[in-house]
N, C-alpha and C positions, 0 to 999 in steps of 0.2 A: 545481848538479849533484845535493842530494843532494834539492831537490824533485823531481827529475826523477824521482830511484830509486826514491821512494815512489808515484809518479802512474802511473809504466812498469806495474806489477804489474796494475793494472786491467783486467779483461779489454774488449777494445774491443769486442767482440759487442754488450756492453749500451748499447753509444753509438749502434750504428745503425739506421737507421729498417727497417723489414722492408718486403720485397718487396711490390708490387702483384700478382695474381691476373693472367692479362690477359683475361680477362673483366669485368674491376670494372666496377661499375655508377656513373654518376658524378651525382650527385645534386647538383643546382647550387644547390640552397636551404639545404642543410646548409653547403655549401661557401661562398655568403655568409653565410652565419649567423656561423661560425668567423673569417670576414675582419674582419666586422664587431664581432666582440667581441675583436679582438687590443688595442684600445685598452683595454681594460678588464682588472683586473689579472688575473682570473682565470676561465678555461672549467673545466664538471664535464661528462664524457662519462663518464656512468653509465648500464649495461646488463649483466644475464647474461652469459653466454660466447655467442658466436653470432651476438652482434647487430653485427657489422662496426666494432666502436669503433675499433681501432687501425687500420682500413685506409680510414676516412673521414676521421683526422687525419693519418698517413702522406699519402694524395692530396692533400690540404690542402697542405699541407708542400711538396709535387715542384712545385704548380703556382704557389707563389709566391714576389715578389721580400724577400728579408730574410735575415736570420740565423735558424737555430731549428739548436734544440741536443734528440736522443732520448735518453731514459733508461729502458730494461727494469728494473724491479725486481725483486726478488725475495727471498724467505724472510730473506737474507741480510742484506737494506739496510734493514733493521725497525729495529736498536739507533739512536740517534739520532748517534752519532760514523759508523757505516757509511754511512749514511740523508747526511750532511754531506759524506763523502767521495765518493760518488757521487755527488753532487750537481755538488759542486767540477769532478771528472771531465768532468761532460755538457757545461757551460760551458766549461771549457775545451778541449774539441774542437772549439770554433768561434771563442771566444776565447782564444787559447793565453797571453795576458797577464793574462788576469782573475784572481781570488781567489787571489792568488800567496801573500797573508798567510795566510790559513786554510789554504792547503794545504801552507804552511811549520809550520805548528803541529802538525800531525802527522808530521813528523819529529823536532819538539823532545823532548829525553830526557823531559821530563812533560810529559804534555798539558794545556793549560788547563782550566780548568771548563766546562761546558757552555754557558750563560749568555755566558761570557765567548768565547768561539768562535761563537755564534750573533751576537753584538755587529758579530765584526770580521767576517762571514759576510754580515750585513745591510748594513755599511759598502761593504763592497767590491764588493755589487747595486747598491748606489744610486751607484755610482761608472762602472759599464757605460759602457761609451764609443759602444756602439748599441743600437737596439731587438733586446730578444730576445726567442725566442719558446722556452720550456723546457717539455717532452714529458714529464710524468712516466709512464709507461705502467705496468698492471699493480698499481697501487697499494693493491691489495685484498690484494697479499701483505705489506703493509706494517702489524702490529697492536703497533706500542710505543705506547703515549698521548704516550707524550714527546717523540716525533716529531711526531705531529699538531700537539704542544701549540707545538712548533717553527716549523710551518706555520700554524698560527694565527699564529703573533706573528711572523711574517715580512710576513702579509696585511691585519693590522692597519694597520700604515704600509707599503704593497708600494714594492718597488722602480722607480720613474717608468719606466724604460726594459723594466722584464721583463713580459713576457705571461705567465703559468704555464698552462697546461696539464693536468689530472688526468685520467685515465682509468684504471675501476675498475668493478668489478660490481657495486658499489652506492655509496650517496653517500657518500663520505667525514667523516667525524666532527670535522667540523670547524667554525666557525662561522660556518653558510650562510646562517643568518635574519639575522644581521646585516649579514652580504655583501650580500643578495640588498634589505635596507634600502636601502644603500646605494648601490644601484646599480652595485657593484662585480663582476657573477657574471654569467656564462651558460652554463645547463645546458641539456643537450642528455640525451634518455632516451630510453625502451623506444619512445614513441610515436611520436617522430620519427624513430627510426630504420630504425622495420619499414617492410620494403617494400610499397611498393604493388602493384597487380596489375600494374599494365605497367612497373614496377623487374623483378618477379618475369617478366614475361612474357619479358624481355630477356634475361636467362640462361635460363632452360627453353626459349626457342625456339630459343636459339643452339645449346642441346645437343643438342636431337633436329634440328636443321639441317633448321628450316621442317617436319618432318613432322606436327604438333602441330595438334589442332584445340581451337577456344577453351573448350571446352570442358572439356576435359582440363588445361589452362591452369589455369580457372578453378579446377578441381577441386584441384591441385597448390597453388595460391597458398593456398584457403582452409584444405589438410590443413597447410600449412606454417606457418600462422596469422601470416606476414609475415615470423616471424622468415628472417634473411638465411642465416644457415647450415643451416636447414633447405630453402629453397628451395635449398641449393647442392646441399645431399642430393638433392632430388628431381633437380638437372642429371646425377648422378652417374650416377641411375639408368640415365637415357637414352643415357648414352654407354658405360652396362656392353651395350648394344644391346638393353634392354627398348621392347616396342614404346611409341608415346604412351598407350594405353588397358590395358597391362598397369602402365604406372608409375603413374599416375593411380591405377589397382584398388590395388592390392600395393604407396602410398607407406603404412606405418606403422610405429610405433616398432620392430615384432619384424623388419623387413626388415634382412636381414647387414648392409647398406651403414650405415644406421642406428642398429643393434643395438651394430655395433662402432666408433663415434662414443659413441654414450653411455657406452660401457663406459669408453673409452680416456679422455672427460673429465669423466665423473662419477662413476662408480663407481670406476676405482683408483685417482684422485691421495686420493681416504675414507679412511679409518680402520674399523675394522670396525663401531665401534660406532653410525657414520653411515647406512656401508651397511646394517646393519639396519633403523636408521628408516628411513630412504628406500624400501624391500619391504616395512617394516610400513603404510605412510603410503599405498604404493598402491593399499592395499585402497578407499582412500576418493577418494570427487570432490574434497572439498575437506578442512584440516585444521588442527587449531589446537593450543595448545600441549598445554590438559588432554586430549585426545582423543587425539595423540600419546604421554600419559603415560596412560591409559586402555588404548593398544592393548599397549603395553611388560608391563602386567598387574606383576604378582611381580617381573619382572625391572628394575623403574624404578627400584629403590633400590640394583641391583647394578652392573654392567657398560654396563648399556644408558644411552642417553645421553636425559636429561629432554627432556620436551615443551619447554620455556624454550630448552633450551641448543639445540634441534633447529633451534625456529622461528627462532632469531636466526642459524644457520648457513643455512639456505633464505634470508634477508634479505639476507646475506651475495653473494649472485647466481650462487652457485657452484655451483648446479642452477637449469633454467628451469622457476621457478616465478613464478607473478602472485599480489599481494596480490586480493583478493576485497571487503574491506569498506576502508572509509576507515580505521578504527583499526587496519589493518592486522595483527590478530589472524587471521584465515583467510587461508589459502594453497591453489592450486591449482596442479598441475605441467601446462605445455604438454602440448596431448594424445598428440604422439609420445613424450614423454619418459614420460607417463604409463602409456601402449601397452607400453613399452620395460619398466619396472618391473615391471608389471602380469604379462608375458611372463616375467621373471624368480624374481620372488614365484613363481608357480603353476611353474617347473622347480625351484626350491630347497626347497618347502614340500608337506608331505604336504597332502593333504585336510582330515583331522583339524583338522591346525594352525591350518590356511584356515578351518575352519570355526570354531572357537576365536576368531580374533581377529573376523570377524565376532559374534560372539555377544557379544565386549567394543566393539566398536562401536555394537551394539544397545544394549545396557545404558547407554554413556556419552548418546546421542543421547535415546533413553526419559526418564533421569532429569533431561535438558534442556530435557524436549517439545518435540523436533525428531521427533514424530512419524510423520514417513512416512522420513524417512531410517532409523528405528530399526527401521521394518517390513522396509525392505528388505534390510538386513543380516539381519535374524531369518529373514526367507528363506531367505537362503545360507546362515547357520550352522544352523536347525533346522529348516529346512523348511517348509511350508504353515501344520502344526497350532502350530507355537512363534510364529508371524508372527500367527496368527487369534489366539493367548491371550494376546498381547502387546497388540493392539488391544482384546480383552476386558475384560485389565488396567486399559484407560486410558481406559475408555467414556466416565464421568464429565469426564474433558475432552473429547472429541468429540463429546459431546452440549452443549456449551454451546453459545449463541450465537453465532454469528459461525464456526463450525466447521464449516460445511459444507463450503469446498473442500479442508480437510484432512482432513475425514472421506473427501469421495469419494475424495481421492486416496490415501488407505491402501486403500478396499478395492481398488481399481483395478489395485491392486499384485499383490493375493493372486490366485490362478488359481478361477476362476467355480464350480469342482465343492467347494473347499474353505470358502466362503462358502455352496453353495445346503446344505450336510451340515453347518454349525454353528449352533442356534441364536440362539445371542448374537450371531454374525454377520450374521445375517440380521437381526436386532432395529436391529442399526447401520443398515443398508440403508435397513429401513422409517423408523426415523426421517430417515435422510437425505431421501426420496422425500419424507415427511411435510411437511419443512421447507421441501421443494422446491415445493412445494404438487403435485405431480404424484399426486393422489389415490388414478387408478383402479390405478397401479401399488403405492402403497402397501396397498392391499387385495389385492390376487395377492398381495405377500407374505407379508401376514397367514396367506393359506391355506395358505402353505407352512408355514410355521414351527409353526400347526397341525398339520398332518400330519407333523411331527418330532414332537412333543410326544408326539401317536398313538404315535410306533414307539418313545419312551422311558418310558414307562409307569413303569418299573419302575425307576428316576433320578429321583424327587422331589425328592431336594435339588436336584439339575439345575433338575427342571421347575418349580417353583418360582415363582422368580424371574423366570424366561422368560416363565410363561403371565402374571404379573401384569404385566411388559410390554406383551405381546402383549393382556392387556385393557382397557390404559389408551391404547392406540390405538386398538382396536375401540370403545371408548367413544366419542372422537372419532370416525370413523367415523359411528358410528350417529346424534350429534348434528348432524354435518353434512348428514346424509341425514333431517332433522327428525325419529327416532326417540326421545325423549326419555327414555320409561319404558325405552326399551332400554339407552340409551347410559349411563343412571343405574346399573341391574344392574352392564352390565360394568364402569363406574366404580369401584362399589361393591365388587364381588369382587377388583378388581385391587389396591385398596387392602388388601385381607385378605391376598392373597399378597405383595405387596411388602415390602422390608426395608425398613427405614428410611433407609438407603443408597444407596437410591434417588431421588434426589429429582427429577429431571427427572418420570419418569413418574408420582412422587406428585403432582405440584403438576399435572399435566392431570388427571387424576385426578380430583381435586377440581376444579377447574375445571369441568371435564364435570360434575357433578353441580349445581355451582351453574348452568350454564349450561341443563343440562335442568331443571330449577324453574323458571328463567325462562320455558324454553320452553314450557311448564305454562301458565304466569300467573300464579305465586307466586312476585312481584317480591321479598317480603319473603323470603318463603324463602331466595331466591336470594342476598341480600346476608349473610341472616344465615351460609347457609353457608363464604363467603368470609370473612367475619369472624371465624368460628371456626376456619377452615385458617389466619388471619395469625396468629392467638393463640397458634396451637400451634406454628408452623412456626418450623425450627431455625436455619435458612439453608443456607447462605451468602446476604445476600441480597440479590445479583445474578439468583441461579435459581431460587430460592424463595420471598423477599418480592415479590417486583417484577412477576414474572409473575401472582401470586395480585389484586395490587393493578392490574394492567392487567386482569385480568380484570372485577373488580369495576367498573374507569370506563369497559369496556364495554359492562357489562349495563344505567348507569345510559343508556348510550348509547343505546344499542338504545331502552329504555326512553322517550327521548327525555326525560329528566326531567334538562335542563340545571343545573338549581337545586342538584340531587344532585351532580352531576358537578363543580361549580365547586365546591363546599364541599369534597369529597374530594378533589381537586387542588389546593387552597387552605391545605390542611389543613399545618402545618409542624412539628409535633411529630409522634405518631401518629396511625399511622391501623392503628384493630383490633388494636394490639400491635404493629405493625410500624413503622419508622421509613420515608420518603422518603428524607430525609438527603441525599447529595450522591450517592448510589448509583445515582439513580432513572435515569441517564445520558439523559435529555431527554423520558424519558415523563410525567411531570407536567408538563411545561412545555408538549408534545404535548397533552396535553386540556385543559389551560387554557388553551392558543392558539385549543382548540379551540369550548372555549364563547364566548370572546371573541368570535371571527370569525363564529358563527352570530347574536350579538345584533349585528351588525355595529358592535363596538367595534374598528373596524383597526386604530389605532393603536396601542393596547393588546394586539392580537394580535402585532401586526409584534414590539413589542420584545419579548414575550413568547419569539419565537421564533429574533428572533435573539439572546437572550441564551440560549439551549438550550445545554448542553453540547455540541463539538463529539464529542464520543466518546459519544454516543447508543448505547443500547442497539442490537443489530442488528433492523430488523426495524421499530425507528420512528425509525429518522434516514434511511430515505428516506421514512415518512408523515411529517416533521418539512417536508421539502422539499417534497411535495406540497401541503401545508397554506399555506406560504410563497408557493407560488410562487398560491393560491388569491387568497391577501391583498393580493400582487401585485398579482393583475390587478383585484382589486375596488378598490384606491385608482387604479387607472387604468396601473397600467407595465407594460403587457404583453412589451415589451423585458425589461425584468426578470424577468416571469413565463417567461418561453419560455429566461432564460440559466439559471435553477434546476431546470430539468426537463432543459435540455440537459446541465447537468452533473451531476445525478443518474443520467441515463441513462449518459451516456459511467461512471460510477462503476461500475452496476448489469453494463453489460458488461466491463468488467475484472475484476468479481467473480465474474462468468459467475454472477448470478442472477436465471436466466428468469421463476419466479416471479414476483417484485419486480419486474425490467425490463416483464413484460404490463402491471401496475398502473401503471406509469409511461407506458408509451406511450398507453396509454386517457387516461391524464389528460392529455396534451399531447392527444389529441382532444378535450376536455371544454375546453380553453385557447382551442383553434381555434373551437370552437362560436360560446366566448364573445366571441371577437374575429372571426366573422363568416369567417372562412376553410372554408366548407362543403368546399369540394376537399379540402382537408387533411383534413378530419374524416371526409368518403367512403372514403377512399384508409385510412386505418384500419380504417373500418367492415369493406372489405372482404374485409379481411385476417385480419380476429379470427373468431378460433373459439372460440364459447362455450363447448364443451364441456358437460360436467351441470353441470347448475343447485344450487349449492349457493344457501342461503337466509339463512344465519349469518351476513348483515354485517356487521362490530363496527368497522371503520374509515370516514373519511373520505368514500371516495368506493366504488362497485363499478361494472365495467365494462359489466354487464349493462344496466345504465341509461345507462349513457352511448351504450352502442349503439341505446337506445329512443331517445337523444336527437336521433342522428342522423338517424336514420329519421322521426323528426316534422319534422325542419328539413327531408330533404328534398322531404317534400310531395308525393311521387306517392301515388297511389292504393297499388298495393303496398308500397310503406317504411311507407306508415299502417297498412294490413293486417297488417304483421310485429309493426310496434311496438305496436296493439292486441292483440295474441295474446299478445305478451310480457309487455305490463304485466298484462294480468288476472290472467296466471298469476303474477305478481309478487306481485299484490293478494292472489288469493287462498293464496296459500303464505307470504306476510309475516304474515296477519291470524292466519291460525294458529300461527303462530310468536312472536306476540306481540313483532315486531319494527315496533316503533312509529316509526324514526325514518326507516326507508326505508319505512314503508307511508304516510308523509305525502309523502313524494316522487313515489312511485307516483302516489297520487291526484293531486298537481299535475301531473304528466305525461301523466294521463290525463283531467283538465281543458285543458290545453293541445293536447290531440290533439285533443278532441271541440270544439273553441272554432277551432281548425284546418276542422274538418268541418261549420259554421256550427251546431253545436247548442249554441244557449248555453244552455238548461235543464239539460243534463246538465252543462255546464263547470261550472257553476255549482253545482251539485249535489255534483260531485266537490270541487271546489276547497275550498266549506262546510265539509267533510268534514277538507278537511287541515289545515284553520285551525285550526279545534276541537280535532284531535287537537297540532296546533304550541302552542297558543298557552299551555299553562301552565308549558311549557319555554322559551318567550321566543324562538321560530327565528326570522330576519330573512334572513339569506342564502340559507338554502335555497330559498326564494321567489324571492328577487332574482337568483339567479346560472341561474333557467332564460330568464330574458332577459325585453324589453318586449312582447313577444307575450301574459305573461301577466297583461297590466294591466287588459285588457279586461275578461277574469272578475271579476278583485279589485275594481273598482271596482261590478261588479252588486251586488256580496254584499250580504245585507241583514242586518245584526245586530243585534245591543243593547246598548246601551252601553257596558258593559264592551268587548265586542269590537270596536267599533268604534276604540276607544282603541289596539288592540292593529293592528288593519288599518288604522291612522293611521302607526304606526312602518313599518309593512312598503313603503307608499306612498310615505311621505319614503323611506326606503329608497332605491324604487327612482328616484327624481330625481334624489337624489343621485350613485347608480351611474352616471345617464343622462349629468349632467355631467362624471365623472369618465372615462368611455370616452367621450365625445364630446369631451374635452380641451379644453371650453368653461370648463373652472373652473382657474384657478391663483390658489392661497388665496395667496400672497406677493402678489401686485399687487390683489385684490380687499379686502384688511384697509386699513380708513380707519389714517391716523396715530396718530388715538385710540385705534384697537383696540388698534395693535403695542402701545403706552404699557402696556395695560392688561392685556393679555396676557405680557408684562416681566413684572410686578407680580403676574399670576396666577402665575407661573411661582417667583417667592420665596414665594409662601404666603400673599401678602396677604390680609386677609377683603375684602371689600366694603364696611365702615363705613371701612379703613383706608385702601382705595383712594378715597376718596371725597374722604378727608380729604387725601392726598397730591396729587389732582389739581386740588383745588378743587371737584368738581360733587357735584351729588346720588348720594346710593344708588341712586333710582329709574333714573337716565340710567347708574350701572356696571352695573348688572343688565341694562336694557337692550343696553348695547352688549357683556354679557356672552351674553346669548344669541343675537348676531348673531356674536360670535366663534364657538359651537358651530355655529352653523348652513355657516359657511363651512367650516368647519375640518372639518366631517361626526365631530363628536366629541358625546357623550353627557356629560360632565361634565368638572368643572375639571382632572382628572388626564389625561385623554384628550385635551383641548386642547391640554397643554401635554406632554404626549408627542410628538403630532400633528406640532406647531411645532417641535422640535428636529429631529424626523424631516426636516421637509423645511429643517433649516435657518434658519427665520423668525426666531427670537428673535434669531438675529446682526443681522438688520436693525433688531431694536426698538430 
């Protein structure tokens, strides 16, 4: 009797399961999901408020055969004695004989210890006389540890016959990873519970009763974002008699029907100092804890509730909010809830205030370098001219590397009259277009920003800096346009006006002047000038050493003077005062893959380049790729060659850069050439638009010549027509430019057109021509890679000794290519036994007296069989064989 008086008091509300909707959608996957996991000690049904948790386990419940016992918690059942009795309570609504021990202890005059009542608690589970199935519902209002800690040690050893049941707006704090070890857990979440379109379409179509076109459907499912109680909102609509296409318009967070839903389950079960963050927080898309404590400003140390304590109540499920990153540090609110806030912020807060807490978002995102969020708050809180000084402010990052699509997308932000009316503004622009390679637009802007300078005359500190800008792209500019003595001036005076603070525009600057010396023919001038900007230069240097020292292994490029090129790529301590270091992010490894692959050392190029840094500087880790994918196809894997362009490309369009993606698609023409796919190569040709002729080669490959190449491959009278027009102007605009290492291209090209057109005096004439200028730089592939049409010539030439030594390389060369794209050679099955042995043996460092002595034979017979290894293996010395042979493997066989 007197358990009975203690157990009577219990309100029975909290025992029973809540009603069905009768519209409920019945979702049969969840429903065996839940069947299926009753064997197992415990289900987590975690979600927000909204997401249907208690009425997919409720249906659960009505539709099957067993015992299951509800239990609603709440604020009250948190202490772990309450949390016990309620418990007791839900069991025994279905077992009226269960836990009759425990719930005799709470009548005893002292209560047990805690411990000692969770004992007889766990005893009297494991004694169930059937399977149960126990519903803790609501259990997010349940925050004592010692409860949980109770639940732990319940789950540890669980009771054989009890299924538990949790359902809560976020996971429970309990121990899941060990659970979820052992196989003992099935959670059910946000993902699986949101409806689908045709879950969704099932109640919205019911409520407008068939008037509903799919589109409007459509429209309602995705404003609802799945969640179940916002599609119930949208049915609401329908049946307040809005038409299909007014509810569809007019579903978002500030609609009455929606408005007073959020109100009623998220803003007033708060606290005020909630509801604040929650109208502070909707200023933003997204929001984390320091940027919550950022927007709180003065008031974070008073009343107002920290960024920490915010995000852990948003975690909490108790607004619908989504985590955003895997560390679960940013949060985003569903967009009605967001709408809803947003609507309330702007009726409770002046302008002023609005403008205020943007200005503290600006500031927190700014000193992030979340740069284009920090613009578009400076926007809203100061307008156009606070947004343009804000990007002024943080040039120096915007101009690095790799910043172009944060750069466009800052200014893209700002409205077009407050960019074309800012200097500095405009400066950002030009450099973007600059980097864009989009030229002729970077010149308009140049004119503008001149004609700003014009109307600020009387602002030198202003003009300043601006015009030294603006003359160290007209430099460039001018050099592009092979203006030399021009491009040098404006170099020259830009570097007078610039701070030193400057360093993007110093270091073109200087560039442009060593590169107009070059352009001159004052190769020495040129390097000397680069060598005295590395000596002096401050850094950082990523933006200061690195670009001066690419400039310098381009001029040695141009130059064609390989010799130079490998020693200052080679080079591992300094170079002119500057370090390579680990900084260089794959540009050294870039020109000395580079010189490698034109003395056609592959092997030595290959690993060269795949040992490149993958975080390449921007700008030569896709020349790193096209390089690759060159060496590719010269050991013969054009498969290979055509999957390193394919995914540079797919790279180059994610980055959305057109520049870079033109260069890349020429070069998969230049791939096609080489692997005899003329269609393919057409079908480019005839798509490219040359545009002006700039002359400044300093990379790899230029598409201007690849388009000559196409047009000699295809052999009509007209493509030879276009392609002789081209090249002369090539010739003649390389030769003055003193770009030595594409006017030896040109001439082979223009040897092969005229050797094409049966003149072989002239082929011969030309090609003479290219040799001469190739040969004290040691070229081999650039011959080799315009294909065997151009054997005919090479084999007329008539030289002298020396050169002939040098037109002996170019010839094996191209044999060797012949075997490797005919797939007539695999060095694994062509190496005798003896060779593998000996090539083992080259590969530990043996000498040749050693090998000799280890095998038994002569010096002369390892010598021998040492240069039929080179010869197979298309390797030039002992290091490049035995690169060669891991490359493809061999040594496993030796």
């Amino acid at each position: 009797m007197q358990v009975d008086m203690v157990f009577s008091p219990f309100p029975r509300s909290k025992l029973q399961r809540p009603r069905l909707v009768a519209d409920f959608v019945v979702r049969d996957e969840l429903q065996r999901q839940l069947e299926d996991a009753a064997r197992l000690p415990l289900t987590v049904v975690a979600a927000p408020l909204g997401y249907g948790k208690t009425s997919l386990v409720a249906h659960w419940l009505a539709n099957r055969v067993g015992l299951a016992a509800w239990l609603s918690l709440d604020a009250g059942d948190g202490e772990p004695y309450a949390f016990i009795h309620a418990l007791v309570a839900a069991v025994r609504s279905v077992l009226p004989d269960a836990c009759s021990g425990t719930l005799a202890c709470f009548a005893a005059p002292c209560m047990p210890p805690l411990a000692g009542l969770v004992a007889q608690l766990g005893n009297e589970l494991d004694d169930l006389a059937e399977p149960l199935v126990l519903v803790l519902d609501d259990l997010h209002c349940v925050d004592d540890r010692a409860t949980y800690a109770l639940l732990d040690r319940m789950l540890l050893r669980p009771p054989p016959r009890l299924h538990l049941v949790l359902i809560g707006r976020s996971a429970p704090p309990l121990s899941l990873g060990a659970l979820r070890v052992r196989g003992a857990l099935h959670e059910i979440g946000v993902r699986e519970l949101q409806f689908s379109r045709q879950q969704a379409a099932q109640i919205i179509e019911h409520a407008a009763a068939g008037e509903l076109g799919n589109a409007a459907v459509t429209l309602l499912h995705e404003r609802s974002g799945g969640w179940p109680a916002g599609v119930r909102l949208a049915a609401l609509l329908l049946r307040h008699r809005w038409s299909g296409s007014d509810a569809a318009a007019g579903f978002a967070g500030g609609t009455p029907l929606v408005a007073q839903y959020f109100l009623d389950e998220v803003l007033a079960p708060q606290p005020a100092a909630v509801c604040t963050a929650l109208l502070r927080t909707a200023l933003l898309d997204c929001f984390c804890a320091g940027l919550c404590d950022a927007l709180a400003g003065e008031d974070a140390g008073g009343q107002s509730l920290s960024g920490p304590a915010f995000v852990d109540f948003v975690r909490g499920g108790s607004v619908l909010a989504s985590s955003v990153d895997e560390a679960g540090e940013w949060y985003r609110y569903h967009p009605l809830l967001h709408e809803f806030l947003q609507a309330r912020l702007l009726a409770q807060m002046g302008v002023e205030a609005m403008q205020q807490l943007h200005r503290r978002a600006a500031a927190w995102f700014a000193g992030h370098q979340r740069l284009e969020e920090a613009t578009r708050h400076q926007l809203a809180g100061g307008g156009p001219a606070a947004a343009g000084q804000l990007l002024a402010d943080h040039r120096d990052t915007l101009l690095q590397h790799g910043q172009q699509a944060r750069l466009a997308g800052c200014l893209r932000l700002l409205p077009p009259d407050a960019v074309e009316t800012d200097g500095e503004l405009l400066l950002l622009k030009a450099w973007l277009l600059y980097r864009q390679g989009r030229l002729l637009e970077t010149a308009a802007v140049l004119d503008r920003i001149q004609a700003l300078l014009e109307r600020s005359a009387g602002r030198p500190q202003i003009a300043a800096p601006v015009r030294g800008s603006l003359l160290a792209l007209r430099s460039m500019q001018q050099y592009l346009e092979g203006n030399g003595d021009e491009a040098a001036r404006c170099a020259v005076d830009a570097l007078a006006c610039l701070p030193a603070g400057r360093i993007d525009e110093r270091v073109l600057a200087q560039t442009v002047i060593a590169g107009a010396r070059q352009l001159a023919g004052d190769l020495g001038g040129a390097r000397q000038g680069i060598d005295e900007a590395l000596a002096q230069a401050p850094g950082p240097i990523a933006r200061c050493q690195v670009p001066l020292l690419a400039a310098r292994c381009c001029i040695d490029w141009m130059a064609a003077d390989l010799s130079a090129l490998h020693l200052l790529a080679k080079a591992d301590l300094r170079v002119g005062g500057a370090p390579w270091g680990s900084d260089d992010g794959g540009l050294r490894a870039y020109f000395l893959g580079l010189v490698q692959y034109q003395r056609n050392e592959l092997a030595l190029a290959e690993e060269t380049l795949l040992s490149a840094s993958k975080t390449a500087v921007v700008g030569y880790r896709g020349e790193l790729s096209l390089l690759l994918a060159a060496v590719c196809q010269a050991l013969g894997q054009s498969s290979r060659a055509n999957a390193v362009i394919d995914t540079l490309c797919q790279h180059l369009q994610q980055q959305d850069d057109q520049h870079a993606l033109q260069r890349a698609y020429a070069f998969r023409a230049e791939l096609a050439l080489r692997q005899g796919q003329l269609a393919m190569a057409n079908d480019w040709a005839s798509g490219f638009d040359p545009g002006p002729l700039h002359f400044a080669y300093h990379l790899a490959s230029a598409p201007h010549l690849t388009l000559a190449k196409v047009w000699i491959a295809e052999g009509s009278s007209e493509s030879r027509e276009q392609a002789a027009r081209l090249l002369q102007l090539l010739e003649r605009e390389l030769a003055a430019r003193h770009n030595i290492r594409f006017l030896i291209e040109v001439l082979a090209l223009q040897s092969l057109l005229q050797h094409g057109l049966g003149d072989d005096a002239a082929a011969a004439d030309m090609l003479g021509r290219a040799v001469a200028l190739a040969q004290p730089g040691g070229f081999v592939r650039l011959f080799v890679d315009l294909g065997q049409d151009l054997l005919p010539p090479l084999r007329r030439l008539k030289l002298d000794r020396s050169d002939s030594r040098y037109l002996g390389q170019i010839l094996a060369a191209f044999n060797d290519d012949w075997l490797a794209c005919s797939g007539r050679q695999e060095p694994r099955a062509d190496l005798t036994r003896r060779e593998l042995k000996i090539l083992k043996l080259l590969a530990v460092r043996l000498s040749n007296v050693e090998i000799s002595e280890e095998l038994c034979i002569s010096r002369a017979t390892v010598k021998r069989h040492t240069q039929n290894i080179y010869r197979k293996l298309r390797a030039s010395s002992r290091r490049e064989a035995v690169v060669r042979a891991r490359t493809l493997n061999i040594l496993l066989d030796a």
